[in-house]
C-alpha positions as CSV (number, residue, x, y, z in Angstrom):
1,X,-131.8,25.7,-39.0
2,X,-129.4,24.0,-41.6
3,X,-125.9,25.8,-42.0
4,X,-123.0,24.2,-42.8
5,X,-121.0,22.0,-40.9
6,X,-117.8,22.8,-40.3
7,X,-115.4,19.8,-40.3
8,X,-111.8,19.3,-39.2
9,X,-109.1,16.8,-41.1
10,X,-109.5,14.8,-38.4
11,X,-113.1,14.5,-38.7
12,X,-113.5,14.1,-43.1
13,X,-113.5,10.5,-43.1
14,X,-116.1,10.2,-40.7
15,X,-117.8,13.0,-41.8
16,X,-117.8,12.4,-46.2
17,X,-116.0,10.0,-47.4
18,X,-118.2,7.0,-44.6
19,X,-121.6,9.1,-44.9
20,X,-124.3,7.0,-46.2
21,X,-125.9,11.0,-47.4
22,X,-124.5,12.6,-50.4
23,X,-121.9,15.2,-48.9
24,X,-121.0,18.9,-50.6
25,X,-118.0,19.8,-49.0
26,X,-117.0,23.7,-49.3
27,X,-113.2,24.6,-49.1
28,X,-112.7,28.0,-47.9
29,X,-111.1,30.8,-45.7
30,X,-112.0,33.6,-43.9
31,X,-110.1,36.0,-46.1
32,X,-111.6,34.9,-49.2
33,X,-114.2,37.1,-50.2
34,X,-116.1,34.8,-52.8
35,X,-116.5,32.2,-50.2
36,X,-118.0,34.8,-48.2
37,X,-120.2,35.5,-51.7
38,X,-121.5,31.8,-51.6
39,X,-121.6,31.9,-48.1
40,X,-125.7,33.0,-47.7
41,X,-126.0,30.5,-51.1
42,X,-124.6,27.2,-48.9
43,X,-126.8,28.2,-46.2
44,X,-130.3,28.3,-48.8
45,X,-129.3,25.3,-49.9
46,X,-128.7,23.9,-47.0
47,X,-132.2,24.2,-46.0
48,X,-133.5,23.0,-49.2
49,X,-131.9,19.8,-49.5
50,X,-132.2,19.3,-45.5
51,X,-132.3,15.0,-45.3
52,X,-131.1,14.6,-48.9
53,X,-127.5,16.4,-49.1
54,X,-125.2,17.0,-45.8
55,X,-123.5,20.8,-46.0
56,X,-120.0,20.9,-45.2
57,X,-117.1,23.6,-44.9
58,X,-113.5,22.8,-44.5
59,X,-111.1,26.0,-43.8
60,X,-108.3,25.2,-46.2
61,X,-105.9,27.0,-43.9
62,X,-106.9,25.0,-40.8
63,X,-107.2,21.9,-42.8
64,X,-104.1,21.8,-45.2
65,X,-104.1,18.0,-45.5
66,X,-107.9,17.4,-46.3
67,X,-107.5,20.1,-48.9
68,X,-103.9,19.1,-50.2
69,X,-105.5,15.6,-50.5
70,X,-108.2,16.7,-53.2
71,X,-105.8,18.8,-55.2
72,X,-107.7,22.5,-54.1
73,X,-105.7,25.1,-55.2
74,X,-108.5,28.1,-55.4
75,X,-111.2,28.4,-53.2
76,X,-113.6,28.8,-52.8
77,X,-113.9,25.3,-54.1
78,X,-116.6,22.9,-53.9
79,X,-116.9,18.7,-54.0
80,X,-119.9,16.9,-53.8
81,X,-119.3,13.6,-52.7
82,X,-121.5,10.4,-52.9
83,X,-120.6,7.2,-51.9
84,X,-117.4,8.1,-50.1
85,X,-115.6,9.4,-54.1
86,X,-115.6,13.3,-55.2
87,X,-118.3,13.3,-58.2
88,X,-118.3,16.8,-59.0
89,X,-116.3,19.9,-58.3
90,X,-117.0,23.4,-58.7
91,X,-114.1,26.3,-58.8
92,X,-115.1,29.9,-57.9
93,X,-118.2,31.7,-56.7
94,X,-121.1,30.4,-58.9
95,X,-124.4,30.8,-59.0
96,X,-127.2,29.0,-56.7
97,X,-128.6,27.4,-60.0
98,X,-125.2,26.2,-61.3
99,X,-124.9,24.3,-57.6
100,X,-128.4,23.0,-57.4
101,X,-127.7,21.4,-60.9
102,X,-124.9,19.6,-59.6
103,X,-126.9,18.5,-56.4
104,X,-129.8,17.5,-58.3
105,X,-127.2,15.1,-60.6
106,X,-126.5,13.2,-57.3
107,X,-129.4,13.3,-55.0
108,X,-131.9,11.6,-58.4
């Protein structure tokens, strides 16, 4: 089943910015209660762009320099990331169709 893959600082390079796959990366934390909105969302999507976009989450708290490094100051916040650069960004809880418009822009 797709779900999200949690990644580490250590690991975002390796991870995003060098994957050859268009990358959304979710910044969150457990005690945010959007994120855990968006949560059931990620994981749909997920499984609907399985082999075109890889799903990853980043705990901000855990993470502080991945997430002081793209400027997130309200999470949940999401990047999409294709050839190794943020293209789009998403602030808040949105809806599915908002995201998937922003996945389509970068999978076509």
């Amino acid at each position: 089943m797709a779900k999200p893959k949690e990644i580490t600082d250590v690991e975002f390079d390796r991870e995003v910015v060098q994957s050859k796959t268009p990358v959304l990366v979710d910044f969150w934390a457990p005690w945010c209660g959007p994120c855990k909105m968006i949560e059931p969302v990620m994981e749909e999507l997920a499984k609907e762009y399985e082999g075109k976009v890889r799903f990853t989450k980043v705990n901000v708290d855990e993470n502080p320099l991945t997430a002081s490094k793209f400027g997130i100051r309200a999470i949940p916040s999401i990047l999409v990331f294709k050839g190794g650069k943020a293209v789009k960004q998403v602030v808040g809880a949105v809806p599915k169709g908002e995201l998937k418009k922003h996945l389509e822009a970068v999978v076509a």
